[in-house]
Residue frames as qw, qx, qy, qz and C-alpha x, y, z in Angstrom:
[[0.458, -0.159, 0.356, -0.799, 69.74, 88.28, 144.00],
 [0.262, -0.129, -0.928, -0.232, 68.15, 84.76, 144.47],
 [0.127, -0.509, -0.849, 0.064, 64.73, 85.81, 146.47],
 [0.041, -0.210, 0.082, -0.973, 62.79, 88.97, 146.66],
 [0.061, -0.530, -0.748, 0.394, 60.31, 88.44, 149.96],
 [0.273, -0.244, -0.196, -0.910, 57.02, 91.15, 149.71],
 [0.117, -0.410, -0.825, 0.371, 54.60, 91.39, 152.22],
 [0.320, -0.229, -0.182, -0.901, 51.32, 93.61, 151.42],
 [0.584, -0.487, 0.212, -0.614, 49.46, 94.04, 154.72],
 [0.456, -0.546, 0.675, -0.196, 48.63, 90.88, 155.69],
 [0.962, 0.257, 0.079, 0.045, 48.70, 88.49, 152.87],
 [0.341, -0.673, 0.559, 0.344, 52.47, 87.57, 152.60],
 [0.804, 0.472, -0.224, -0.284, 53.49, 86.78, 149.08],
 [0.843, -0.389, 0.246, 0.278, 56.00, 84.02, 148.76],
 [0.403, -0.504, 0.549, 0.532, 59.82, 84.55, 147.82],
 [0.544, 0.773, -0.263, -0.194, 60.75, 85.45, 143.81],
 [0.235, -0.525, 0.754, 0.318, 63.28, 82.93, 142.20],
 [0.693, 0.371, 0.607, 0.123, 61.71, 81.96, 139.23],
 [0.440, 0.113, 0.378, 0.807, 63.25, 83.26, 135.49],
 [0.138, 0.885, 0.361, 0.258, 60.67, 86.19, 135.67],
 [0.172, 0.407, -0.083, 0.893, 61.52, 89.88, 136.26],
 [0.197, -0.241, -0.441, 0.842, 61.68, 91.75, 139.16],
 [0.199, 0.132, -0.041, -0.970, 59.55, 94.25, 137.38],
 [0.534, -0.030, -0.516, -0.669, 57.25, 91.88, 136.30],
 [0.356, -0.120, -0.773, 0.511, 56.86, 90.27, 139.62],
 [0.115, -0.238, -0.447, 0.854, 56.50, 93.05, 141.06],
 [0.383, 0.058, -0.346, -0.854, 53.57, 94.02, 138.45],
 [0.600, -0.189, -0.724, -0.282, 51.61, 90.76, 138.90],
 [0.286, -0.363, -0.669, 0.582, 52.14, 90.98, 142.90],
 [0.136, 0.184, 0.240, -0.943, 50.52, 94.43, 142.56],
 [0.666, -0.115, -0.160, -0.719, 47.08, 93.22, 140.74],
 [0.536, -0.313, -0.774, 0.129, 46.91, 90.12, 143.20],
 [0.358, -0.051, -0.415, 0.835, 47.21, 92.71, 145.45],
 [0.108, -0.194, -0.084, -0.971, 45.00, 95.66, 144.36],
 [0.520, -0.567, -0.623, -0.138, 41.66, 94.04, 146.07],
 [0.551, -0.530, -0.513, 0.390, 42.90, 94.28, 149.30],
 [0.325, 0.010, 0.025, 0.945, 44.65, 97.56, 149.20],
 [0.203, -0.428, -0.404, -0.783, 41.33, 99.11, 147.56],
 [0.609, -0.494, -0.565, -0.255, 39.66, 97.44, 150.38],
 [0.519, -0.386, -0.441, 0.622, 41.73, 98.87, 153.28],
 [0.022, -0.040, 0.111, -0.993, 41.34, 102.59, 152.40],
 [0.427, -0.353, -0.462, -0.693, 37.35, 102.30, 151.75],
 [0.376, -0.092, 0.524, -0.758, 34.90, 102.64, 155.07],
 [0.333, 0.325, 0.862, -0.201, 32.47, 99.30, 156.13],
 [0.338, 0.603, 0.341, -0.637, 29.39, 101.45, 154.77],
 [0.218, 0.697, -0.472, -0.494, 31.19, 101.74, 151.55],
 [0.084, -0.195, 0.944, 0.254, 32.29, 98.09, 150.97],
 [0.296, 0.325, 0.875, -0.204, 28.58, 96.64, 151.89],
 [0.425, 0.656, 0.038, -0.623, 27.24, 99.43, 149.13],
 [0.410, 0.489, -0.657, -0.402, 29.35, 98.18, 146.49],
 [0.177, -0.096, 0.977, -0.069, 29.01, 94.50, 147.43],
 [0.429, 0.573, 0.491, -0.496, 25.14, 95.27, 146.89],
 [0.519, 0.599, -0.074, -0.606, 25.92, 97.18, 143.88],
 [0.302, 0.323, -0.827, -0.348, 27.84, 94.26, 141.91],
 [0.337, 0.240, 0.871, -0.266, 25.04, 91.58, 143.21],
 [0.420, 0.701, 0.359, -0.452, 22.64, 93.74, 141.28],
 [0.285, 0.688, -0.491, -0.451, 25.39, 93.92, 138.16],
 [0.209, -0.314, 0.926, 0.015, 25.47, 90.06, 138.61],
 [0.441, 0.421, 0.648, -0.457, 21.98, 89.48, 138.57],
 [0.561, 0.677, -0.234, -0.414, 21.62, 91.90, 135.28],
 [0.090, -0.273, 0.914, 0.287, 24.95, 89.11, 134.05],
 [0.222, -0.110, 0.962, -0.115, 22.70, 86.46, 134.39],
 [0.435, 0.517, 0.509, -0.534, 19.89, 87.62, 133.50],
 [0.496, 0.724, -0.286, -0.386, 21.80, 88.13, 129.55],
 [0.993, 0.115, -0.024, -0.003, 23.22, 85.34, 130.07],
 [0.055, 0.838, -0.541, 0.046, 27.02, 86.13, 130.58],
 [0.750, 0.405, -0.522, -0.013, 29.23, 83.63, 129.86],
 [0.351, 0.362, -0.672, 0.542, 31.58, 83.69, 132.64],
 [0.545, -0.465, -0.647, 0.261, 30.89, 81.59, 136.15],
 [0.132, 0.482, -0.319, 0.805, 30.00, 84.49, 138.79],
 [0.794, -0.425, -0.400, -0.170, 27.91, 82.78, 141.14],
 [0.734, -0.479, -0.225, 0.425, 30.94, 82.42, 143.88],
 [0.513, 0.572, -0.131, 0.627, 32.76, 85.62, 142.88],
 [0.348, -0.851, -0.027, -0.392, 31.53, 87.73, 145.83],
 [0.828, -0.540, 0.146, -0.043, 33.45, 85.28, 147.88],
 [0.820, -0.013, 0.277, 0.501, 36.25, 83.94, 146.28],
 [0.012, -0.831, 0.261, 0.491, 37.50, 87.19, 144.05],
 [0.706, 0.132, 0.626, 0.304, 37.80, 85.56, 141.11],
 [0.204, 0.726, -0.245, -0.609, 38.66, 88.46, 139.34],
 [0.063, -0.042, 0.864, 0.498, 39.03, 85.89, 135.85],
 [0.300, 0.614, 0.730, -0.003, 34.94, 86.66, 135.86],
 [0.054, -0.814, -0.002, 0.578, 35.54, 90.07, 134.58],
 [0.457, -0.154, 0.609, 0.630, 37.31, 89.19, 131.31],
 [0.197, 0.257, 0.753, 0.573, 34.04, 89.59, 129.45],
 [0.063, -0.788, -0.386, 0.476, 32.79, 92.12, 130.80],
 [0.341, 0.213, 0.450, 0.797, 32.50, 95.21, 127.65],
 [0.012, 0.231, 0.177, -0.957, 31.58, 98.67, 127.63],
 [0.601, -0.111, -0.421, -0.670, 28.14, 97.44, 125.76],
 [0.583, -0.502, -0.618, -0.159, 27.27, 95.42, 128.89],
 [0.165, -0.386, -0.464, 0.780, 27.84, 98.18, 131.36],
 [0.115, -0.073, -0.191, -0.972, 26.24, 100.20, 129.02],
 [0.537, -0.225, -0.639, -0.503, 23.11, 97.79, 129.02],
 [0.339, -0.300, -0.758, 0.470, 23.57, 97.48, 132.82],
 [0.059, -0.210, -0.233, 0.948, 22.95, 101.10, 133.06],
 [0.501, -0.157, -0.423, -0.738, 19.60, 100.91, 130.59],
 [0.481, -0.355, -0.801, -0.028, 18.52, 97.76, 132.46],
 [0.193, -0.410, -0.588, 0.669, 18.36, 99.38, 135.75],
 [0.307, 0.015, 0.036, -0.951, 16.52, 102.72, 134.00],
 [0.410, -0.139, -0.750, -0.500, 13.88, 100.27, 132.74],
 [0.503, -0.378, -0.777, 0.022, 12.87, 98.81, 136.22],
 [0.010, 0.807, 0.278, 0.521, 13.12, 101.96, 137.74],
 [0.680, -0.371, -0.245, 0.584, 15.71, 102.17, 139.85],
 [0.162, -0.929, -0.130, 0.306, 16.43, 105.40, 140.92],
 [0.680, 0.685, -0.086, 0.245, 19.10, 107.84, 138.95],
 [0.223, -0.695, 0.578, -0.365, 21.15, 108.81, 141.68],
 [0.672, -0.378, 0.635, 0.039, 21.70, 104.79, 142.33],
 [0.808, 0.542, 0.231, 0.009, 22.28, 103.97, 138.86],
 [0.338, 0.867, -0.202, 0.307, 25.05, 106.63, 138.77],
 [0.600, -0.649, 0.443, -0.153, 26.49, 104.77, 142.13],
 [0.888, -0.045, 0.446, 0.104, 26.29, 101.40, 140.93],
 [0.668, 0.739, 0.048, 0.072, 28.12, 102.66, 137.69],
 [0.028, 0.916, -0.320, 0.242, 30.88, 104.11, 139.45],
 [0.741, -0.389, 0.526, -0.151, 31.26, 100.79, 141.50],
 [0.932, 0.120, 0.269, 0.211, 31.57, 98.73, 138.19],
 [0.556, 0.717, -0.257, 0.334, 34.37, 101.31, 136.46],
 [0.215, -0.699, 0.645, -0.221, 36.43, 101.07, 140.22],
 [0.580, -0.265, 0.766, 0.077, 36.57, 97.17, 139.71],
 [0.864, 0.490, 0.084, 0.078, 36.83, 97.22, 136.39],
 [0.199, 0.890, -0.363, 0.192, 40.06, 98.79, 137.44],
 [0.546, -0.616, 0.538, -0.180, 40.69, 96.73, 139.54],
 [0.879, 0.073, 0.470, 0.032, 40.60, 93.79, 136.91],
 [0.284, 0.925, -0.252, -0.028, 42.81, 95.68, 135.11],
 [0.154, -0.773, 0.555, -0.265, 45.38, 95.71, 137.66],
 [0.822, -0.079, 0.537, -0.172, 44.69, 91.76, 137.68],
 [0.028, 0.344, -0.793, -0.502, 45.50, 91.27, 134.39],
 [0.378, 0.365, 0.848, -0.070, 41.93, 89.68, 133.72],
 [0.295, 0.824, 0.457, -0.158, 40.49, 93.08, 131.60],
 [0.690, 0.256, 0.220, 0.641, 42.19, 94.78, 128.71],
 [0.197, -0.264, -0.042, 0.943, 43.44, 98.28, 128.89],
 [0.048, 0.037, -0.481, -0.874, 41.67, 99.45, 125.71],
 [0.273, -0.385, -0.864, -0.173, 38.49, 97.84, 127.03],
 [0.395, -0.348, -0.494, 0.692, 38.65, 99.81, 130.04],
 [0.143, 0.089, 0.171, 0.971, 38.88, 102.71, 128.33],
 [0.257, -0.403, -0.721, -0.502, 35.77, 101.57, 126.48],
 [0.465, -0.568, -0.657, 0.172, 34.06, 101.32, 129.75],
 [0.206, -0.525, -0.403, 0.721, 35.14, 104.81, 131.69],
 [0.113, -0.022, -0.402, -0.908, 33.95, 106.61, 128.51],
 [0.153, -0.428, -0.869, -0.194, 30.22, 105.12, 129.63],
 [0.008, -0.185, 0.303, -0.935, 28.42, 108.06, 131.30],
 [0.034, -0.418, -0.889, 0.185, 25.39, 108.00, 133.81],
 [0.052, 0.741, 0.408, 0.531, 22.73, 110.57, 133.77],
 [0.091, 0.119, -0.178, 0.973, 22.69, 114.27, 135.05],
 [0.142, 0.363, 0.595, -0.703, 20.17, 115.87, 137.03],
 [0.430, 0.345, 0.119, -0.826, 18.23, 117.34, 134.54],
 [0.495, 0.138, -0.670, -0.535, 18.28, 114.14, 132.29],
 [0.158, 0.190, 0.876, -0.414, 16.78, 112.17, 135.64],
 [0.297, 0.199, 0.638, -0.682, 14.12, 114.27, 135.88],
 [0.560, 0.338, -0.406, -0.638, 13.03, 114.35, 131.77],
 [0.419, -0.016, -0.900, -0.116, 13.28, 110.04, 132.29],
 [0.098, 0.126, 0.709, -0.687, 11.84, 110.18, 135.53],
 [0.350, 0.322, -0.067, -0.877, 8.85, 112.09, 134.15],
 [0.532, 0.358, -0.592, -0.488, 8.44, 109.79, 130.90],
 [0.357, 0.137, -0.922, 0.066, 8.78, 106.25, 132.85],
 [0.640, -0.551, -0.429, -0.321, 5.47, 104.57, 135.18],
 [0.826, -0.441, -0.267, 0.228, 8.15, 103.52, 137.96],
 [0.008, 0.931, -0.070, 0.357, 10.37, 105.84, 139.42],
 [0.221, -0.682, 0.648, -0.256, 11.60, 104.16, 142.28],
 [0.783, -0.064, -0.618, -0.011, 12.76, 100.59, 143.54],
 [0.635, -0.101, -0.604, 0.471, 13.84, 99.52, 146.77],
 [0.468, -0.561, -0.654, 0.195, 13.62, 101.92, 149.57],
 [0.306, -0.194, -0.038, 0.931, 15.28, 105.14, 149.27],
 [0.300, 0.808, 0.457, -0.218, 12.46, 107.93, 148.69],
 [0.382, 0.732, 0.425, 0.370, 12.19, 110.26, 145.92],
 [0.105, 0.767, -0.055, 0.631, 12.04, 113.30, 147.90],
 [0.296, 0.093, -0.657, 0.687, 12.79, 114.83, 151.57],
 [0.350, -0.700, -0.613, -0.104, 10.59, 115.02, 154.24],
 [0.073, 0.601, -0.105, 0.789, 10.03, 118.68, 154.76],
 [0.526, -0.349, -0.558, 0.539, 10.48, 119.57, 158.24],
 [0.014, -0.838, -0.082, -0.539, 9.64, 123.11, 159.68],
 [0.001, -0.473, 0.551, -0.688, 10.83, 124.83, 162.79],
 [0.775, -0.354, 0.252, -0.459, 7.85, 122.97, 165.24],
 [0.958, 0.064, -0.275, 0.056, 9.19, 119.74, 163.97],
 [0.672, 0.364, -0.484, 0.425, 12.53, 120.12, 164.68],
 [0.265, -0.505, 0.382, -0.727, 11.69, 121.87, 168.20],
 [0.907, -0.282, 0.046, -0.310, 9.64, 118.56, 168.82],
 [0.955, 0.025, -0.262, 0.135, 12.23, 116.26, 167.92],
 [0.362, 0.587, -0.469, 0.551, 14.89, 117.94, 170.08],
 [0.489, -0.391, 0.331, -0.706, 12.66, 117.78, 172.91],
 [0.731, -0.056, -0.593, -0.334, 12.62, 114.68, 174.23],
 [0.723, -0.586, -0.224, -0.290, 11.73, 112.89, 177.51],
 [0.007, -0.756, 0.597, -0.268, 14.15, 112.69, 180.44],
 [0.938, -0.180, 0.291, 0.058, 15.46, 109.32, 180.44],
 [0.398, -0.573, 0.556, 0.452, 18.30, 107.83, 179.35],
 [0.564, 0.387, 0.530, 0.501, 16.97, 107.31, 175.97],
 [0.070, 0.917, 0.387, -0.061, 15.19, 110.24, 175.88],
 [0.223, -0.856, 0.210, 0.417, 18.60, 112.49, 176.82],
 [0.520, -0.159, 0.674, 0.500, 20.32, 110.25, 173.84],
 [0.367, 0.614, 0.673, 0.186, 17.76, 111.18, 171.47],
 [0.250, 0.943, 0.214, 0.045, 17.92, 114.53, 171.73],
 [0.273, -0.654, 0.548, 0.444, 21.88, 114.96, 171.82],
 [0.413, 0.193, 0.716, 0.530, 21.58, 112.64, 168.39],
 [0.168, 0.913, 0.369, -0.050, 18.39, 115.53, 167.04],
 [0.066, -0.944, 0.037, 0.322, 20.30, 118.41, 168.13],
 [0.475, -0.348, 0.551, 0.591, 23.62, 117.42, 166.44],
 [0.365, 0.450, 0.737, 0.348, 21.43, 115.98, 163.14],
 [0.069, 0.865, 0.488, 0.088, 19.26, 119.20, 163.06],
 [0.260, -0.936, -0.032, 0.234, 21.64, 121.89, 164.38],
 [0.175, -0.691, 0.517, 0.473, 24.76, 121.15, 162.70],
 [0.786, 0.469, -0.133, -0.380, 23.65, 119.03, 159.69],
 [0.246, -0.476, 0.823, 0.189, 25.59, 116.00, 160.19],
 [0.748, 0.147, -0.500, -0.410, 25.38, 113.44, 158.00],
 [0.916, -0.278, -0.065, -0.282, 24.51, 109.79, 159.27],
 [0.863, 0.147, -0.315, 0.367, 28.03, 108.38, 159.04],
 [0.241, 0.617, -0.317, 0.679, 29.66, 111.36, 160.50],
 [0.569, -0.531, 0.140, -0.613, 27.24, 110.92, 163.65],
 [0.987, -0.059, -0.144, 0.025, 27.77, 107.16, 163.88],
 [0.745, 0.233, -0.390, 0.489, 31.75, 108.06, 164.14],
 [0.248, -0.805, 0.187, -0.506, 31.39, 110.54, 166.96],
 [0.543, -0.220, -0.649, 0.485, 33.75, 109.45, 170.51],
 [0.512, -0.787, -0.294, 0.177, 32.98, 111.08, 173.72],
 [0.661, -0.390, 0.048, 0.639, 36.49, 112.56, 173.11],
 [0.347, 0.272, 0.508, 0.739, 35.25, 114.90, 170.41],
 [0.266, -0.797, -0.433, -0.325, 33.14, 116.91, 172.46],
 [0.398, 0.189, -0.291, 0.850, 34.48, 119.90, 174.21],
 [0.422, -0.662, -0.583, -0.210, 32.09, 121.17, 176.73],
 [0.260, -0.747, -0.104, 0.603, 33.88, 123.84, 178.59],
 [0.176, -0.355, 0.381, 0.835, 34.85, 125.32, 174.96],
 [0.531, 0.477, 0.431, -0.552, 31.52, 124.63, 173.63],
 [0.114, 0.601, -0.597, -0.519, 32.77, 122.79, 170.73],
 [0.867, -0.010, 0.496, -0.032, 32.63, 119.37, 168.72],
 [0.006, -0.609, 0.696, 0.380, 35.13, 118.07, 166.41],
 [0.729, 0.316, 0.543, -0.272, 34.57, 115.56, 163.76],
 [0.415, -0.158, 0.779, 0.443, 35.63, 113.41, 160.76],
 [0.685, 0.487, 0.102, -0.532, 33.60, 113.96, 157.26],
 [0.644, -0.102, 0.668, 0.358, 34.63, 110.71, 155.88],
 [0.566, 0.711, 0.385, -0.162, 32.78, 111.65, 152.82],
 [0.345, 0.913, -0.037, 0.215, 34.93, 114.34, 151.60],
 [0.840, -0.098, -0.251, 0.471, 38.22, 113.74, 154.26],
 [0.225, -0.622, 0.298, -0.688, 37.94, 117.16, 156.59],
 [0.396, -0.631, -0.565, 0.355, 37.71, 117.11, 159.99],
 [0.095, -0.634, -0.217, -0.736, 36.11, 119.79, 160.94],
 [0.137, -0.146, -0.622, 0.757, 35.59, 121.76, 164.27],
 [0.174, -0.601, -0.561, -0.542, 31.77, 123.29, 164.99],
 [0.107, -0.163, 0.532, -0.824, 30.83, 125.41, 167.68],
 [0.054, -0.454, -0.862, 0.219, 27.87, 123.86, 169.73],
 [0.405, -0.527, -0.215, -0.716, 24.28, 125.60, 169.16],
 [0.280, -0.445, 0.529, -0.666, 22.87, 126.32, 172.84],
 [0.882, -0.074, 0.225, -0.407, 20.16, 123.62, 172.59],
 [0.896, 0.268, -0.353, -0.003, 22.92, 121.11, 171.35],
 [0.153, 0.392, -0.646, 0.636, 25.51, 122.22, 174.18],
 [0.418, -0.278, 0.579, -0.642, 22.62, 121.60, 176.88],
 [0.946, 0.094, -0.010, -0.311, 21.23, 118.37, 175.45],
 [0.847, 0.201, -0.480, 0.110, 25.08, 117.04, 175.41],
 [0.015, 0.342, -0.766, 0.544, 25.76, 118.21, 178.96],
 [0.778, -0.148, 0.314, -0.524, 22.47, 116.21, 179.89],
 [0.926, 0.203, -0.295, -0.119, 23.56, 113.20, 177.96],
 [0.481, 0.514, -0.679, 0.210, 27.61, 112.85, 178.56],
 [0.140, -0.402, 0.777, -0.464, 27.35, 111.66, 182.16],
 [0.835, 0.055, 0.135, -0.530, 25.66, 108.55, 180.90],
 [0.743, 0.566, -0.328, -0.140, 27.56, 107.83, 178.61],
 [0.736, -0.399, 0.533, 0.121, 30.01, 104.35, 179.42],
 [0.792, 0.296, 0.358, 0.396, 32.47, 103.77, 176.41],
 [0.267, -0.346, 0.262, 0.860, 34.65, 105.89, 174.22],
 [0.057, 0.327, 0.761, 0.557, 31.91, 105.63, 171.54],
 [0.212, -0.091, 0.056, -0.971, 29.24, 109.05, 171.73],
 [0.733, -0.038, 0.266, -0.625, 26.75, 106.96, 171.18],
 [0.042, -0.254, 0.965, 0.058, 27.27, 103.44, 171.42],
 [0.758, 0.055, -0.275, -0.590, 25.00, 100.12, 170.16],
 [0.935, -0.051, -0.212, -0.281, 25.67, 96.95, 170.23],
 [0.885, -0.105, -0.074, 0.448, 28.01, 95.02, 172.66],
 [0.310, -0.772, 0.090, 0.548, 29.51, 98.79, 173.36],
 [0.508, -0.003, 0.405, 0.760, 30.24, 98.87, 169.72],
 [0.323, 0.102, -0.239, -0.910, 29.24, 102.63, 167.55],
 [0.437, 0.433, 0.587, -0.526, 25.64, 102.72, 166.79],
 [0.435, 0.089, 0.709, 0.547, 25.60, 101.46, 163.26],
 [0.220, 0.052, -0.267, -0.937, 24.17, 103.74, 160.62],
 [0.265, -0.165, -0.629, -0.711, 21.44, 101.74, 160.54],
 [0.339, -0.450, -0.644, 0.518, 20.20, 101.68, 163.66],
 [0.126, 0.483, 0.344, -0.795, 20.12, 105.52, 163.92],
 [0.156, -0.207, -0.677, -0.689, 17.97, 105.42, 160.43],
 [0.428, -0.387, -0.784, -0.230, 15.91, 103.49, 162.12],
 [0.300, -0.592, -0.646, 0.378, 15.32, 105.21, 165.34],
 [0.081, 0.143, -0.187, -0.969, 15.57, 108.82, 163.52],
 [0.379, -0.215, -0.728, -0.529, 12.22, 107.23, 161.80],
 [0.406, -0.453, -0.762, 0.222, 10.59, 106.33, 164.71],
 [0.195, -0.257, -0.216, 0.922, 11.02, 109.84, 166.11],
 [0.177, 0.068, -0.221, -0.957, 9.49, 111.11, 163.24],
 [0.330, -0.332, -0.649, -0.599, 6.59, 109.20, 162.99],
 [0.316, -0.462, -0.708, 0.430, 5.94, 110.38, 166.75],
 [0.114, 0.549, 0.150, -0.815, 5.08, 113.50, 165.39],
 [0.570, 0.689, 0.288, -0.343, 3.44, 112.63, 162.64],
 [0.225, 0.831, -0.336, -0.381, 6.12, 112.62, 159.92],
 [0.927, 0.006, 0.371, 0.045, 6.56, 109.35, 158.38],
 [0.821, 0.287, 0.027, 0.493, 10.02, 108.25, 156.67],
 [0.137, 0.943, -0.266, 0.146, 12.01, 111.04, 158.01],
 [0.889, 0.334, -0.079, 0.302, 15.65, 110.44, 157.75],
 [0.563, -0.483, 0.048, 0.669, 18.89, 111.63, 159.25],
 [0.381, 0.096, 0.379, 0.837, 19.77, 112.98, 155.66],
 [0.004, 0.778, 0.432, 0.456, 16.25, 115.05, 155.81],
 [0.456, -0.830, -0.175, 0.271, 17.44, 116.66, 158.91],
 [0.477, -0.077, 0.438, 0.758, 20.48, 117.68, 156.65],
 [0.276, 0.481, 0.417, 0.720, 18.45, 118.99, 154.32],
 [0.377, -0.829, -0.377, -0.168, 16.23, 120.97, 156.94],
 [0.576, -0.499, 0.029, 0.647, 19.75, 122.23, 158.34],
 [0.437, -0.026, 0.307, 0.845, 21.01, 123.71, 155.20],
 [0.130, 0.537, 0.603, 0.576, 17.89, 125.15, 153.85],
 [0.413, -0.801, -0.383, 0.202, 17.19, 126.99, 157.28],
 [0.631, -0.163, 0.094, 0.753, 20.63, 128.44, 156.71],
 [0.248, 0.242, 0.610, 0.712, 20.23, 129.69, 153.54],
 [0.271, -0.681, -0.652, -0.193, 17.03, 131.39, 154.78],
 [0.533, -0.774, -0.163, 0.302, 18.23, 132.88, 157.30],
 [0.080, -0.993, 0.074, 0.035, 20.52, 134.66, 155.41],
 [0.684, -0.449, 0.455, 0.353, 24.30, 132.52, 155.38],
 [0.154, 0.670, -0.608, -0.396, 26.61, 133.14, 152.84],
 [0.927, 0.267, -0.210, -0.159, 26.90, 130.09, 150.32],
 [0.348, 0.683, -0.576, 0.284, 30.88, 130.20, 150.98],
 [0.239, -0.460, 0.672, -0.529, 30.20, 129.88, 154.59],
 [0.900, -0.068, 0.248, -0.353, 27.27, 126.81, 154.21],
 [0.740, 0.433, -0.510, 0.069, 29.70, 124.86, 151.64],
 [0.127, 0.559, -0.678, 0.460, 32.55, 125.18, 154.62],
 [0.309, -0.334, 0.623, -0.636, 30.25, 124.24, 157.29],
 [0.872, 0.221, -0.069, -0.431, 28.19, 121.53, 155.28],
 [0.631, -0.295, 0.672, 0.250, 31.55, 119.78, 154.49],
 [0.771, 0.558, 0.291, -0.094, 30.98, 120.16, 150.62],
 [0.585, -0.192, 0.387, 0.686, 34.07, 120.43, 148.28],
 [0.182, 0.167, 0.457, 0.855, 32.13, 122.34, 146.09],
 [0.031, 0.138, 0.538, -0.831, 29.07, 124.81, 145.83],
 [0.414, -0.176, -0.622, -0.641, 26.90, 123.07, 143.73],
 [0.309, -0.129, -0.804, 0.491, 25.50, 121.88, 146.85],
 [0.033, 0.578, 0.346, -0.738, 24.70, 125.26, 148.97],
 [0.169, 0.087, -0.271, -0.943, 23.39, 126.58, 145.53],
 [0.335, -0.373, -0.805, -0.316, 21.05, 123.97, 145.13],
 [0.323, -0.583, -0.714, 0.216, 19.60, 124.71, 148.48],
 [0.061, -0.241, -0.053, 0.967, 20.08, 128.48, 147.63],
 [0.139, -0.042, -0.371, -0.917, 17.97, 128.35, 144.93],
 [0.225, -0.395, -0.890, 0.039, 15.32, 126.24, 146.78],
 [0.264, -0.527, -0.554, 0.588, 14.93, 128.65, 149.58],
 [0.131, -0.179, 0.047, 0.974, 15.04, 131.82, 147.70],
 [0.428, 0.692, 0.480, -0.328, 11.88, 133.73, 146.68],
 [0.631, 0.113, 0.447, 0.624, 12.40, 133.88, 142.92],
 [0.096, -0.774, -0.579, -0.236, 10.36, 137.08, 142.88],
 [0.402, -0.695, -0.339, 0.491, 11.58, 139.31, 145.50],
 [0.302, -0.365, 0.092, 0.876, 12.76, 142.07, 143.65],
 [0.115, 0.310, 0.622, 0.710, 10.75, 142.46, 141.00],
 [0.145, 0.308, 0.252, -0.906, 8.38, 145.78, 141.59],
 [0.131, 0.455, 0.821, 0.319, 4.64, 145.87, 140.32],
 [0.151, -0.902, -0.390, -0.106, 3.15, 148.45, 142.39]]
């Protein structure tokens, strides 16, 4: 055999006919390789999170002084900055970030981000196995050890993500469904009613087409990238009559389209979910609070946990319990009189 062509996607490797092995070829082509790959299964939203979180693991580098150049990595993939990377400076990433008071629920992101490219520098051949190990044995903190650090620490939060949800009641969510009859106005409340009535989450809304909406079967279909369901919902009445007032606006294959006819980027509808709210008084409210104001109504009302997991999109029911045990009156049975 004098050449052994390999093409992975679209970086074409060139032709084998040097005294190495096939197998070992074929190993070294696969951690030149494993970037891209990683990077083709993983959703926009996703990449630009992690790209954030290793800036902020770079920063902490530099800030200890880390040997290795990492200034151009972001760009270039120099996956040969990673060599010295050791399960006592992820460990010290993870302290550095409690200290300034990044939140625990990004601390436990950005952690996860540096043990999936420390794998990846594995698969390069730039980070030892046994190092690795070292590293997925690091562990971030559980809920109840947040809230004991939380407690104990002046700063709580950085950057922009709040603390808690902005509680919504039934008038709110009746205002924000209600909205003026224009062509924003009809867009606004088909984005509400979906957000509020069927508890999508922000990405899930952003992927919606015009072709996912069934409106003589009173339906909507839909990707949960999150967890990889698609999932059918039956339209509530005030979402069925806010998306037969919208669809014959609508010009594109995209439900609700932004820029240049492309989707309406998650951050866009942040931002105009906000706005809403602070027309009724309710400052920072958030797609994801309309989530929470979905599930917790549920739960209230009486839904089975089985049936909120299913219809929430959760793989599991730590979830619907959490928002069981919110809602529930911890009291109700107990007899005095």
């Amino acid at each position: 055999m004098d050449e052994l062509p390999i093409r992975a996607h679209s970086v074409e490797i060139l032709p084998f006919g040097a005294p190495e092995s096939v197998g070992d070829f074929a190993n070294r082509i696969a951690g030149e390789t494993a970037h891209i790959r990683y990077s083709s299964t993983k959703a926009e939203n996703t990449l630009r999170r992690q790209k954030a979180d290793l800036k902020l693991f770079f920063r902490f580098l530099e800030s200890v002084q880390y040997e290795q150049p990492i200034s151009h990595f972001l760009d270039s993939g120099d996956w040969s900055l990673w060599s010295g990377v050791t399960h006592g400076l992820v460990e010290a990433f993870v302290e550095w970030q409690t200290r300034r008071g990044y939140s625990i629920g990004s601390i436990n992101v950005r952690l996860a981000t540096i043990k999936a490219y420390c794998n990846l520098a594995v698969k390069a051949g730039k980070l030892s196995q046994q190092e690795y190990a070292s590293i997925k044995l690091v562990k971030g903190y559980s809920h109840k050890e947040g809230v004991h650090i939380d407690r104990r620490r002046p700063i709580t939060r950085v950057g922009e993500k709040k603390q808690q949800a902005t509680s919504l009641n039934i008038g709110h969510a009746t205002l924000l469904k209600r909205q003026p009859d224009t062509e924003l106005g009809r867009r606004d409340a088909a984005m509400m009613c979906l957000l509020l009535d069927h508890g999508l989450r922000c990405g899930e809304l952003a992927g919606l087409r015009v072709e996912h909406i069934n409106l003589t079967q009173g339906t909507i279909t839909f990707y949960r990238e999150k967890v990889d369901m698609v999932q059918t919902h039956r339209l509530t009445p005030d979402s069925l009559v806010a998306l037969m007032r919208y669809l014959p606006q609508v010009q594109g294959p995209y439900l609700f389209a932004g820029y240049k006819g492309r989707a309406m980027s998650t951050r866009a509808i942040n931002k105009r979910v906000g706005q809403l709210g602070r027309m009724i008084q309710l400052e920072n409210l958030s797609p994801h609070d309309c989530r929470h104001y979905w599930a917790t109504v549920a739960m209230r009302n009486g839904t089975d946990i089985k049936a909120l997991q299913v219809a929430g999109g959760w793989k599991s029911a730590h979830m619907p319990l959490r928002y069981a045990e919110a809602s529930a009156i911890a009291n109700e049975g107990v007899k005095l009189y």
